[in-house]
DOVEX-198885 format. One line per 4 residues: number of its first residue (from 1); for each residue x, y negated, z of N, C-alpha, C, CB. Coordinates in nm, 2 decimals, always signed. Glycine has a CB too. Layout:
<sites>
NUM) X,Y,Z,X,Y,Z,X,Y,Z,X,Y,Z ~ ... .
</sites>
This chain:
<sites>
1) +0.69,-0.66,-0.05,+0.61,-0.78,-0.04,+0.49,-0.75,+0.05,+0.56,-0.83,-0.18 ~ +0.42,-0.83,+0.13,+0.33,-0.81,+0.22,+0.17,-0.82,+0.13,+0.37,-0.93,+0.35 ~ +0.11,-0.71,+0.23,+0.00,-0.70,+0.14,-0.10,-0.81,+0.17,-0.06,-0.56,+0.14 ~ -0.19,-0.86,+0.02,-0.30,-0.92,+0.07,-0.43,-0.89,+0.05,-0.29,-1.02,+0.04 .
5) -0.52,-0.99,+0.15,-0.51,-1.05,+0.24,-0.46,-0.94,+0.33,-0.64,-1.13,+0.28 ~ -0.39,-1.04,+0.42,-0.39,-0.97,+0.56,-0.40,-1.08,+0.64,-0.25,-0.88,+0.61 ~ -0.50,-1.06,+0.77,-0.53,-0.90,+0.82,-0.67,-0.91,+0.65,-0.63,-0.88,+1.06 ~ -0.69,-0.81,+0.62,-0.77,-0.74,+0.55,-0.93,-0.69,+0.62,-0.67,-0.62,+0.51 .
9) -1.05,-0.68,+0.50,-1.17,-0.65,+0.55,-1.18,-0.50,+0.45,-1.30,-0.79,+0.52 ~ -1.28,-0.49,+0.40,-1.30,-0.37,+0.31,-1.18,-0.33,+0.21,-1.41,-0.39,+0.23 ~ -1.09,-0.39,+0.18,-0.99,-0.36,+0.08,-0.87,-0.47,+0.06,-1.07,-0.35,-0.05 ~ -0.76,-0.41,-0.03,-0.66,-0.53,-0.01,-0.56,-0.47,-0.12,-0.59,-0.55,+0.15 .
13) -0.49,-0.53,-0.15,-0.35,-0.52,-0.25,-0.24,-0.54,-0.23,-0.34,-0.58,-0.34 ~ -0.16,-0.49,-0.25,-0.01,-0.42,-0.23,+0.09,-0.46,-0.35,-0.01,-0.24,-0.23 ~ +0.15,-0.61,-0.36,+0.24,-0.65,-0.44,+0.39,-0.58,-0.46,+0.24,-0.77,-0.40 ~ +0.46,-0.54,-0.55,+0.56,-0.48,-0.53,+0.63,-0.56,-0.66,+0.55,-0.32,-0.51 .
17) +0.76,-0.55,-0.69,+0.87,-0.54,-0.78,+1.01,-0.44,-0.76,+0.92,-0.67,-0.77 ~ +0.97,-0.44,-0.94,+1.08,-0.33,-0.91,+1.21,-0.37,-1.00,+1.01,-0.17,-0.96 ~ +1.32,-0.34,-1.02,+1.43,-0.40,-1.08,+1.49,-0.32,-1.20,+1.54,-0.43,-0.98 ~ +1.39,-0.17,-1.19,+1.43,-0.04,-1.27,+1.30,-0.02,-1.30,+1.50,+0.09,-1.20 .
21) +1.25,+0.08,-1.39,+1.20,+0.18,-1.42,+1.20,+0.26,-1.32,+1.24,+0.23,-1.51 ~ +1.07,+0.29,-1.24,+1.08,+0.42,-1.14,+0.89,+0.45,-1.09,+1.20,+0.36,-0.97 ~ +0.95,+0.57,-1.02,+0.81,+0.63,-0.97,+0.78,+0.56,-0.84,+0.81,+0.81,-0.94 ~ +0.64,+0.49,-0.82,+0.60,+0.46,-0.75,+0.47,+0.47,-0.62,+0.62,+0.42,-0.80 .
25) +0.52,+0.52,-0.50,+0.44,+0.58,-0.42,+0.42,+0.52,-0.32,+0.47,+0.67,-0.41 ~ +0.32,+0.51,-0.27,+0.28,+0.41,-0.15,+0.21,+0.54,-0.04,+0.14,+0.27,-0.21 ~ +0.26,+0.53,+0.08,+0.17,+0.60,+0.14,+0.16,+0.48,+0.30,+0.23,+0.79,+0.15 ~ +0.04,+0.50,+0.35,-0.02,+0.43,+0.43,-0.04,+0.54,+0.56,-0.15,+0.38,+0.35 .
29) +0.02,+0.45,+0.69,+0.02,+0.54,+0.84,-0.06,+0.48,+0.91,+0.16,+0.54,+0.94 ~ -0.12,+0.51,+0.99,-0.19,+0.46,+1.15,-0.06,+0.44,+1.22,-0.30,+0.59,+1.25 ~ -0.10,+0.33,+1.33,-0.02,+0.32,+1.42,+0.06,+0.43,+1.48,-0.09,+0.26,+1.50 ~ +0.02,+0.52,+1.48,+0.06,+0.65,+1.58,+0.16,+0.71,+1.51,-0.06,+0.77,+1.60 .
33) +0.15,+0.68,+1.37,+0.26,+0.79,+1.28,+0.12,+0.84,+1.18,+0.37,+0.95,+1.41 ~ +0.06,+0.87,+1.20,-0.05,+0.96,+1.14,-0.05,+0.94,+1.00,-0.20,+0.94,+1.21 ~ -0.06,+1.02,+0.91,-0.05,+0.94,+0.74,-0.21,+0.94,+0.70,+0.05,+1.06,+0.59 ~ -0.22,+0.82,+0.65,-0.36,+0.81,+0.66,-0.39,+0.82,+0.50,-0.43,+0.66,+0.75 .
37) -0.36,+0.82,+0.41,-0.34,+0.81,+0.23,-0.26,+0.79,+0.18,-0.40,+0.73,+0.15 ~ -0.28,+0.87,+0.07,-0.14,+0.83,-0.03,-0.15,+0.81,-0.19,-0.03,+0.94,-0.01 ~ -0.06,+0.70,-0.20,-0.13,+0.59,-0.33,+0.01,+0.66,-0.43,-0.12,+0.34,-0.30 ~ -0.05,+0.72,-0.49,+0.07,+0.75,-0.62,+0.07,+0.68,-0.78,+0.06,+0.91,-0.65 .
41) +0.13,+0.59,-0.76,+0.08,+0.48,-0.90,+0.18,+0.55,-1.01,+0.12,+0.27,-0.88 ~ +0.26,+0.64,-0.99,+0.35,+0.71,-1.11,+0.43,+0.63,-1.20,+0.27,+0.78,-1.20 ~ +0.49,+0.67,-1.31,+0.59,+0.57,-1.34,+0.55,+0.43,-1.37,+0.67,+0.60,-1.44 ~ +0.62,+0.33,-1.33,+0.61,+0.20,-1.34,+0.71,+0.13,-1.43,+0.62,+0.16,-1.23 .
45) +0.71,+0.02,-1.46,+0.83,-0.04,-1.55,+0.88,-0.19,-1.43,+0.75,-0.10,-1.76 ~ +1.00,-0.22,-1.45,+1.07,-0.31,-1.47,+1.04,-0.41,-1.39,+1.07,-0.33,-1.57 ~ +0.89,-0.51,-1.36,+0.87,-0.59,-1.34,+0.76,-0.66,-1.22,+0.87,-0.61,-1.43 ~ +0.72,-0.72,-1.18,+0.69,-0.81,-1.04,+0.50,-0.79,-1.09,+0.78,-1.05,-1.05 .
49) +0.46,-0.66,-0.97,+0.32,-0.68,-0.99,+0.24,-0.75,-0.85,+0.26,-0.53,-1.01 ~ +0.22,-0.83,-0.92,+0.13,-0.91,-0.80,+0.03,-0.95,-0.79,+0.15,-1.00,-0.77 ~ -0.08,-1.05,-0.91,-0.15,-0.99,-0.86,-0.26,-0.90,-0.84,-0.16,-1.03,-0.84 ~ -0.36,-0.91,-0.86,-0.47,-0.79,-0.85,-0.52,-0.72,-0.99,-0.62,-0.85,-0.77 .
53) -0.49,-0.78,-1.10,-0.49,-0.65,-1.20,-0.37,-0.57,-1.22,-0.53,-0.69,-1.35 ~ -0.26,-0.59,-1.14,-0.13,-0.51,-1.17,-0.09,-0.42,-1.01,+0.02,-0.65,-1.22 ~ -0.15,-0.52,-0.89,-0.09,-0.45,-0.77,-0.16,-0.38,-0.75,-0.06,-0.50,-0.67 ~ -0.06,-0.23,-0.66,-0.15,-0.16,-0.58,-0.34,-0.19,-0.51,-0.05,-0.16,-0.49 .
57) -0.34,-0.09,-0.53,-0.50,-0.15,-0.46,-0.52,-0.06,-0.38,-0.64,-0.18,-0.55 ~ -0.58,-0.04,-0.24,-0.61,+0.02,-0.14,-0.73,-0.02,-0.08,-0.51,+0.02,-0.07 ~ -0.83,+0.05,-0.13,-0.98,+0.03,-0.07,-1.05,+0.02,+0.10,-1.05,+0.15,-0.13 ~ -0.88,+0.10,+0.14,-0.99,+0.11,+0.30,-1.02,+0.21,+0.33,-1.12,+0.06,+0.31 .
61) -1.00,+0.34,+0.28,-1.04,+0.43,+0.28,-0.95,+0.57,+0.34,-1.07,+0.42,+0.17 ~ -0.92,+0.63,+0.41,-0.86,+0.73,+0.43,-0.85,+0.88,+0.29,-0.93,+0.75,+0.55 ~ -0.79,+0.99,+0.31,-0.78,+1.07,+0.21,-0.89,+1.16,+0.16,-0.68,+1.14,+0.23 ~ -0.99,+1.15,+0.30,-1.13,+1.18,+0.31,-1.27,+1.11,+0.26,-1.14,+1.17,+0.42 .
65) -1.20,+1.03,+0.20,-1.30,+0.87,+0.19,-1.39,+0.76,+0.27,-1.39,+0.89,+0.12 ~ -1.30,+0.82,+0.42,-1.41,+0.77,+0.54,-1.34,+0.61,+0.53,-1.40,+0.86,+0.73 ~ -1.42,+0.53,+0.56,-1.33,+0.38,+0.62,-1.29,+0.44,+0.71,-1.40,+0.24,+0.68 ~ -1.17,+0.33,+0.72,-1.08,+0.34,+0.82,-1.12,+0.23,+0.95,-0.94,+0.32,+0.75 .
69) -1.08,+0.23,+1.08,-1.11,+0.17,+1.17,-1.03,+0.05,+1.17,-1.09,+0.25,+1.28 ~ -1.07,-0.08,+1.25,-0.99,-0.18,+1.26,-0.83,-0.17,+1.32,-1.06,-0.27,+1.32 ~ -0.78,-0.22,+1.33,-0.66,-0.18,+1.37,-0.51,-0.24,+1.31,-0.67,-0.04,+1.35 ~ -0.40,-0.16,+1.33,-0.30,-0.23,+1.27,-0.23,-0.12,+1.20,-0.21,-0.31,+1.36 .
73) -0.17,-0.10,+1.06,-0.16,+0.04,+1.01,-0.01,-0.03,+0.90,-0.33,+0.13,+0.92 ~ +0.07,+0.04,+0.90,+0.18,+0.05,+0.80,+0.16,+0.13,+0.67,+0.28,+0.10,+0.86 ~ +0.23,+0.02,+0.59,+0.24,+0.12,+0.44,+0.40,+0.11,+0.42,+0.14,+0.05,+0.27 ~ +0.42,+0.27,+0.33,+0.54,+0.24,+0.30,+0.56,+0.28,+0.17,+0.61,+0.29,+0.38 .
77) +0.63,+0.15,+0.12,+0.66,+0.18,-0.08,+0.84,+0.24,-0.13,+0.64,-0.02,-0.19 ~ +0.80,+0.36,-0.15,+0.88,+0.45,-0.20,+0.91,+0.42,-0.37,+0.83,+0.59,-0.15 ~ +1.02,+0.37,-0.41,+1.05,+0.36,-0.59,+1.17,+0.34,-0.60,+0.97,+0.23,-0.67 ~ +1.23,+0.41,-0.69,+1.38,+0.44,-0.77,+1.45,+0.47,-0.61,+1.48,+0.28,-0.90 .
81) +1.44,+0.53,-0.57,+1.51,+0.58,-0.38,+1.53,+0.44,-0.29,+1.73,+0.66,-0.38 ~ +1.44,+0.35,-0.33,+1.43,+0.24,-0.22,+1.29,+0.24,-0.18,+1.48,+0.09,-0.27 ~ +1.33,+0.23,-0.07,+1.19,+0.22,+0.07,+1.18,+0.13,+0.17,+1.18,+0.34,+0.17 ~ +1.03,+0.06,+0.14,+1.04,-0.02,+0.23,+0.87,-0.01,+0.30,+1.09,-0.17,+0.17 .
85) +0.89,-0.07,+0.42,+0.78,-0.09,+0.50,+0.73,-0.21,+0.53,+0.79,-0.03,+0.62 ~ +0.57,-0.20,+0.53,+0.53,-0.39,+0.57,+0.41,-0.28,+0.67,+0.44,-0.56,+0.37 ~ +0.37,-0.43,+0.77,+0.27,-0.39,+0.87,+0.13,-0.47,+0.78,+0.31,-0.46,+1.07 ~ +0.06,-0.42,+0.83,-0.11,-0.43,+0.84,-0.21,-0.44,+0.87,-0.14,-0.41,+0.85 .
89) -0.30,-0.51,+0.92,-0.42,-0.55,+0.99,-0.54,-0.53,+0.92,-0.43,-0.67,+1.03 ~ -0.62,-0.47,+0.98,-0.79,-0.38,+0.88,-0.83,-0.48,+1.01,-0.84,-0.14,+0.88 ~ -0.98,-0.54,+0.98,-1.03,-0.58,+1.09,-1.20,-0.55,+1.01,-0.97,-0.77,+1.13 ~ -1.29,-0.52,+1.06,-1.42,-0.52,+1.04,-1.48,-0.63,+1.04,-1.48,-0.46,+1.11 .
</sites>
């Protein structure tokens, strides 16, 4: 599912479903490839988190804790061996 808002300001959320029981891991790229954080939400159950007390949440922040620059950046959600990618917009 595509994260919201996008494009995004200081922070944003990352809706997902899952159809199993599984580990769930989000990691977030810069345009370039570069991995910019990584969201490990650990096991999950069964069902459709959407919205903001259940989804992912991603502050904006790199692994450093710097903001990140405006730009366009990919996440990708890894759970029970399915992976998927959505794109991104940070804007200041």
């Amino acid at each position: 599912m595509q994260n919201y808002p996008n494009p995004f300001g200081r922070e944003c959320w990352i809706p997902f479903e899952l159809a199993e029981r599984a580990s769930v891991v989000i990691r977030i790229y810069s345009i370039t490839g570069q991995l910019i954080r990584t969201l490990d939400l650990g096991e999950r159950n069964a069902v459709t988190y959407l919205d903001k007390t259940a989804a992912a949440h991603w502050n904006g922040h790199n692994e450093d804790g710097e903001k990140v620059a405006s730009g366009v950046y990919f996440y990708k959600l890894e759970a029970g061996g399915q992976v998927s990618t959505q794109k991104m917009v940070a804007v200041k």
